[in-house]
N, C-alpha and C positions, 0 to 999 in steps of 0.2 A: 369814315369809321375804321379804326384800328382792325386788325383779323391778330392779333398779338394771342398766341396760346401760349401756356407754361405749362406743363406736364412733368409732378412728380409722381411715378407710383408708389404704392408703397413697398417700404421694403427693398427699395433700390436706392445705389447711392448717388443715381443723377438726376439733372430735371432738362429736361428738353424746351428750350424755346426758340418759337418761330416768327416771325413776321415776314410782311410785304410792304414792299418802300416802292410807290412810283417816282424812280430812278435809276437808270442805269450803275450795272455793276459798280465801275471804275469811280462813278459820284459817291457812291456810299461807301466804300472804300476809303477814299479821299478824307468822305466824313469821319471814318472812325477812326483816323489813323494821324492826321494832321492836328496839332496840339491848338492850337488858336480855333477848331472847329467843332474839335472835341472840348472842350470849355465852354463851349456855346450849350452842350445838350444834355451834358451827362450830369447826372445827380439831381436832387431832389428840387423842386418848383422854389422852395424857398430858400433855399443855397446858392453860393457863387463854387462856382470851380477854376481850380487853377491847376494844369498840366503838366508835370516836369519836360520841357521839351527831349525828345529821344528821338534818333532816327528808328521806324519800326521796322528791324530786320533778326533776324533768328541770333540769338545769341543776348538781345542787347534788353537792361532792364526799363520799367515803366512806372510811374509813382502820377495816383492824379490823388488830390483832395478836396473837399468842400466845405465851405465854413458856415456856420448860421450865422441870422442876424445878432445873434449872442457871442459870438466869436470864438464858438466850439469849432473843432477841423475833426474832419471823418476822412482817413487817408484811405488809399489802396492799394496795394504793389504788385509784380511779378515781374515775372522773365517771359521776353519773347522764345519759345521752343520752336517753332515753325512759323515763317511767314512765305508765303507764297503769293505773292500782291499779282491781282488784285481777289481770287480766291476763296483762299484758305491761310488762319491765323491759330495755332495751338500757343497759348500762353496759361502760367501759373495767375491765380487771383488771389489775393490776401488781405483780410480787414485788419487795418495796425491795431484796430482796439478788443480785436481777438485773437491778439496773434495762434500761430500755430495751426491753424485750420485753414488750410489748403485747397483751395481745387484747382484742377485743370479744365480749360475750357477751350472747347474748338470750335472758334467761328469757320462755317461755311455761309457765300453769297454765291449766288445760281441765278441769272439772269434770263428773263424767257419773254420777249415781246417789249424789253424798254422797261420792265419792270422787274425788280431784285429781292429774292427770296434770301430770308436773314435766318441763320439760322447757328445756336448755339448750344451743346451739348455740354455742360459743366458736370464734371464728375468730381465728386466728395470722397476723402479720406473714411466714411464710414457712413452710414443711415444717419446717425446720432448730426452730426455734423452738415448734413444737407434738410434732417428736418429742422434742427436749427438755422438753417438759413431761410428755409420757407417760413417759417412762423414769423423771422423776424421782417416782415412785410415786404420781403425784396419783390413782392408781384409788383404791389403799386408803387414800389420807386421806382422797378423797371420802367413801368408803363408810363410813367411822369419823363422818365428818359427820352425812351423810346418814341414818345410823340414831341419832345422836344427835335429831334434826332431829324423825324419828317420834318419839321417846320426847318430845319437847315437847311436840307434836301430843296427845300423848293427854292429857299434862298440862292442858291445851288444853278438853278438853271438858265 
């Protein structure tokens, strides 16, 4: 069973979300940073994804997208600002099909017993902007992600 929270208050312009991955730090790292791994998990159950390969280091950009079975594409971009492997990652996030709304998000992973706390603070350009992002369902694609994400992870070991 997931332990996945997302926390927006109101009124503020970020949402906090947490998980526990039974996996070592450096595994889940691996997973979220490696293009052929991350295509395995990310985006929605009835989507393909495809990764622009990048090396993930501070400076360098990132583009993943997903198609439907219709052959719609939901792109996503930013810039690496911090990576700290196997850690901590500050990068920009951006929906092409919204452009102009921004967030930064900073993954932290904290290992404690062989198991790895995930942890992501995305902050928004403004309230307006992050409650449209909660409205627009990002819990359960996260959550569709996110347990695809485990099911790598075990793949993994």
């Amino acid at each position: 069973m997931s332990d996945l929270e997302v926390v927006a208050e109101p009124g503020r312009q970020d949402i906090l979300i947490t998980r526990t991955f039974d996996a070592p730090r450096e595994t889940v790292w691996r997973a979220l940073t490696e293009p052929e791994l991350v295509a395995r998990w990310f985006g929605l159950d009835e989507t393909t994804t495809e990764v622009d390969p990048t090396e993930v280091r501070t400076g360098t950009p990132w583009r993943t997208s997903e198609r439907t079975r219709d052959g719609e594409v939901y792109a996503f971009h930013g810039v690496h600002h911090e990576v700290r492997a196997p850690e901590r990652m500050v990068r920009t996030f951006e929906f092409e099909g919204y452009p102009g709304h921004v967030s930064l998000e900073t993954l932290t992973l904290e290992e404690a017993e062989g198991r790895t706390e995930y942890r992501v603070v995305a902050l928004f350009q403004s309230v307006e902007d992050r409650d449209g992002m909660v409205a627009s369902g990002m819990e359960s694609g996260l959550a569709q992600s996110l347990d695809k994400l485990e099911e790598v992870l075990r793949s993994l070991r």
